[in-house]
N, C-alpha and C positions, 0 to 999 in steps of 0.2 A: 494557486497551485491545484486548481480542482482539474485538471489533466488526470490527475495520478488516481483519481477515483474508482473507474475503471482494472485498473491494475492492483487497487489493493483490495477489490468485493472478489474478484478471481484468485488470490492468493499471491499475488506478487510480494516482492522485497519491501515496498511502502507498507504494504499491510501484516507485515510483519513486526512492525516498533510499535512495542508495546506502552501502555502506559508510563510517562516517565522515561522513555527511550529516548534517543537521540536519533536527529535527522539534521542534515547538512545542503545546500542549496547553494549552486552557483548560477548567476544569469549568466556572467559574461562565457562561462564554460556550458551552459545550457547543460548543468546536472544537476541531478538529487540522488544523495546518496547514506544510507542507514550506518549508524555505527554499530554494527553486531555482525559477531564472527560468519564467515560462511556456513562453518558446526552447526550454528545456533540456528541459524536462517534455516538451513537443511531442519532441522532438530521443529521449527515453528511448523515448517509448511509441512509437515507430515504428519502435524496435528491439525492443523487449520481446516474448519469447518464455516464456510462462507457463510456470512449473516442474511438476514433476510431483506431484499431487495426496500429500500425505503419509496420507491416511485415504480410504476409497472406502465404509464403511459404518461404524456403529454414530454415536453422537453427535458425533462430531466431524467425520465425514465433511459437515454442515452447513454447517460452517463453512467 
């Protein structure tokens, strides 16, 4: 599931489940999806302060 890498170093809904959180995965429905309220989601990202990039070039830096 390293797609979702991208989307949760910017503040997305992945990078919102916090330790101990809940995440849910379907292939056949091609989803991922957080168990925490929309409140809560709203309530994270308006604290969320993106971590420090761990790659800054070569292939992973992509991501």
């Amino acid at each position: 599931v390293g797609h979702v890498a991208p989307e949760a170093q910017v503040g997305g809904p992945i990078g919102m489940v916090n330790d101990g959180g809940t995440s849910s995965r379907s292939t056949p429905r091609r989803t991922i999806s957080v168990d925490i309220s929309d409140d809560e989601v709203a309530r994270r990202q308006a604290a969320f302060v993106p971590p420090p990039l761990k790659y800054t070039r070569g292939t992973m830096s992509w991501y």
